[in-house]
N, C-alpha and C positions, 0 to 999 in steps of 0.2 A: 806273676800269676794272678791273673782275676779269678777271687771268688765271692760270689752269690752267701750271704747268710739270711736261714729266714731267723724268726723269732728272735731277732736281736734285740727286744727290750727286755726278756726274759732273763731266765738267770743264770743260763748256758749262752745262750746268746751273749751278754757281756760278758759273762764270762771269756770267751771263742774272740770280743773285740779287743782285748785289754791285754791278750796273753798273745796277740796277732805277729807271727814275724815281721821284720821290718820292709821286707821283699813282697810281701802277698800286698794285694791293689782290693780293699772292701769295699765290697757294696752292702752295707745290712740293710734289711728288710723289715718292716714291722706291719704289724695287722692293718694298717692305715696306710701301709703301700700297696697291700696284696691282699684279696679276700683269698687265703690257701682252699677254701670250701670251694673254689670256682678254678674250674679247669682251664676254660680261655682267661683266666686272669694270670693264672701260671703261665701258659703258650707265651702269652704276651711278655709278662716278665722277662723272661727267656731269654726270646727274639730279644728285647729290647738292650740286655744287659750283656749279653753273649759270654757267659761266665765259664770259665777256663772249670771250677771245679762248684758243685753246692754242695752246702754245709745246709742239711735242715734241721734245725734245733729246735723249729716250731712244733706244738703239740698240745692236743686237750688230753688238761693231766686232773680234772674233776673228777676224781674217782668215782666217789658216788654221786654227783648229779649223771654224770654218764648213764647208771643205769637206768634213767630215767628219760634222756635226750641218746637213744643211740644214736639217731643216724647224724645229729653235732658231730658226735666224739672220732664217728666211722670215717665221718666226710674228711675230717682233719687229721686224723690219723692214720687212715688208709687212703681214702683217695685224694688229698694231696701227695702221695706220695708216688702216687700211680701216676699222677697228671707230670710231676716234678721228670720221671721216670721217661716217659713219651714226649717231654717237650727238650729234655736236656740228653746231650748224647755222649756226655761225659759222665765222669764219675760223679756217684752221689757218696755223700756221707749221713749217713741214717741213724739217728739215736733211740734207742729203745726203752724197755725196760725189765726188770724181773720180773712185771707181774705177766709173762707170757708165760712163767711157770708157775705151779700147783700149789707147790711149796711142802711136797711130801719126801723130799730127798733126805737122805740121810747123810752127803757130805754138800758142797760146794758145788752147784749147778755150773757146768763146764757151759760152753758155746755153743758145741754140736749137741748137749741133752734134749732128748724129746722138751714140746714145747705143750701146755695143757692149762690154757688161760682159765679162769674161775670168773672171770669179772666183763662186763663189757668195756670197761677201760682194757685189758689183757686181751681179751680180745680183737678188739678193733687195733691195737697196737701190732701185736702178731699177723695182722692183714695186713699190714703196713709193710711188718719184715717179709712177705711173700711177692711184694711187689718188687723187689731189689734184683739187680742182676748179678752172676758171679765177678763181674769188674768192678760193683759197688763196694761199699764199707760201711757192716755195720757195727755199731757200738750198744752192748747194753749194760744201762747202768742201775742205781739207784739210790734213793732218800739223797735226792739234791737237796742243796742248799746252798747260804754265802748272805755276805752282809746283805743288809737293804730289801732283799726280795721275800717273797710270800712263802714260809718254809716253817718246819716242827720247828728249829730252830730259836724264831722270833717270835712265836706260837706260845711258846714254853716262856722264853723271857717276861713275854707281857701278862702270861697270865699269873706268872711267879711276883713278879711286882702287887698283882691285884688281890690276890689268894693269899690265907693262909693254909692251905693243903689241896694236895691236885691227888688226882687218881689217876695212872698210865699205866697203858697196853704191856706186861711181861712177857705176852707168848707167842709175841710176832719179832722173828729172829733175823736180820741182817747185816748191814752195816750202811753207815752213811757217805754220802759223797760229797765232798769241797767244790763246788764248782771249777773254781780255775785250776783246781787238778786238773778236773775232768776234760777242761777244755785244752788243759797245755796236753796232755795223752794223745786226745784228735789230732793235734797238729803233728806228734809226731808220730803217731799213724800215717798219719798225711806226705811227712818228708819221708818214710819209708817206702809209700807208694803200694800202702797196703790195702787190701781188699778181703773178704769174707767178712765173719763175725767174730768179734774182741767182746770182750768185758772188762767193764772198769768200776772200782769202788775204791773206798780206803781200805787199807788193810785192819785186819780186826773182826771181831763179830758182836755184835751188841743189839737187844731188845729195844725197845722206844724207852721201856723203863732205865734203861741202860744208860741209854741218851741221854735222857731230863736228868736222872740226875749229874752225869757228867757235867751238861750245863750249867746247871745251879753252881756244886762245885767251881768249876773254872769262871764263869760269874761272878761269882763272892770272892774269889781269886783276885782278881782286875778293877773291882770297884764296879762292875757295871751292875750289880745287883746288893741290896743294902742289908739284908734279911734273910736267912734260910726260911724254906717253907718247909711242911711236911712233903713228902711223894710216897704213896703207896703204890704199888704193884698190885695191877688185877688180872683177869684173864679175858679175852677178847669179846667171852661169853655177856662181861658185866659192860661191855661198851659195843653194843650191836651196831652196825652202821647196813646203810642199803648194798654195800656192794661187798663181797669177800674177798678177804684179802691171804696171800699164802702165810701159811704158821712158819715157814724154812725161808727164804730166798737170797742165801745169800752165795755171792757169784765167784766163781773160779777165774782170779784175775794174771794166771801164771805166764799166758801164754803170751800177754798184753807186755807183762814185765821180761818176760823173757827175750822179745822181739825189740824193746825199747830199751835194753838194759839198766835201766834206771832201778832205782829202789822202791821196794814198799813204804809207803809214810802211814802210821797211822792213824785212824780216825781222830782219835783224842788232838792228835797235833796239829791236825789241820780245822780243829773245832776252835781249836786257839786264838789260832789268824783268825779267823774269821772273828772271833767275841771281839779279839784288838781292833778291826777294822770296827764292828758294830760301836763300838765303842766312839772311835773317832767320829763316825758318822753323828753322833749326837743322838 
């Protein structure tokens, strides 16, 4: 099976090339093969690769520059996906995110929950998921991360290293995602031959403050970190940013685990791997 990946330098994108059956034929894709903001750049692509299935992993994920550059974030988010959609007559596979919700739910946002973006990233995303057909596959997920790439994750490390006391977000509630979970789930989405909307995360629920310090922690665990710092917990009030972000979003990933019969793995455990790997990386 040929399949098409965009954003293959990204962190799902490796992720999606690392974790690849041995049977699938890639072609990845990177912003310097393909402008996704350009629709005959797509057509072309297309035609040219004739790809059995796409996997778009590409996306403007600048929260808040987004709400300052819509029609960047639109183009890449929405209408690449429309163009991807119209030039390929196969299945796509579409990655989303949580912020197409509000974040005022009181449990576990399922699949089919109304959708009620607050953000022009959430938004322009959720334009993206209306472009899909019911023979597509959407996935949505959240707080990627994985060694080496641009993430809270390496965010926190470096600033842990330079700081003696950080201040993080308490009252924005979800959980994080491993990358090459999230890409090994796709695939077997994929070898299921499934379609509609999935959700995928770690299992767990945890704050950003939750996070950092987990980090820190498992950190000073491994050696990769030499020194505790302080971390206070604030509330989102005392760190405004340009774009709003949901206080709830974290995803009901049952239906994901129930079709793949696989396990729940926890956040914590997959933060693991990933410090061991950052580790190695140097």
């Amino acid at each position: 099976m040929k399949v098409l990946i965009t954003g293959a330098k990204g962190q799902l994108g490796r992720g999606l090339i690392a974790t690849a059956p041995s049977t699938v034929d890639l072609h990845p894709v990177t912003r310097d093969d393909c402008d996704l903001a350009d629709a005959s750049a797509i057509a072309a692509l297309i035609q040219q690769v004739a790809p059995d299935l796409v996997i778009n992993a590409a996306a403007y994920t600048a929260v808040d520059k987004a709400e300052r550059d819509e029609d960047a974030a639109r183009a890449i988010n929405a209408g690449a996906v429309a163009a991807l959609v119209a030039a390929h007559r196969g299945k796509l596979v579409h990655v989303s995110t949580d912020f197409v919700f509000d974040g005022t739910s009181s449990r576990a946002y399922r699949p089919d929950d109304s959708r009620n973006p607050i953000s022009v990233y959430g938004r322009s995303k959720a334009e993206g998921e209306d472009c899909l057909r019911d023979t597509d596959l959407l996935v949505r997920t959240a707080w990627v991360y994985t060694a080496g790439g641009a993430n809270f994750v390496r965010t926190m490390l470096r600033l842990m290293a330079e700081k003696p006391a950080l201040n993080v977000v308490a009252d924005q509630i979800g959980a994080p995602t491993w990358a090459p979970g999230l890409a090994r789930t796709l695939w077997g989405l994929m070898a299921k031959d499934a379609n509609g909307t999935f959700h995928h995360s770690d299992a767990g629920v945890a704050s950003w403050y939750d996070f950092a310090v987990a980090i820190q922690e498992e950190a000073l665990a491994i050696g990769l970190l030499k020194e505790p710092v302080q971390i206070a917990p604030i509330p989102s009030t005392d760190y405004p940013t340009p774009a709003s972000r949901p206080a709830f979003s974290l995803l009901d990933s049952s239906d994901t685990r129930e079709l793949l019969k696989d396990n729940y793995i926890h956040w914590r455990t997959n933060l693991r791997l990933m410090l061991k790997q950052e580790m190695a990386l140097g």
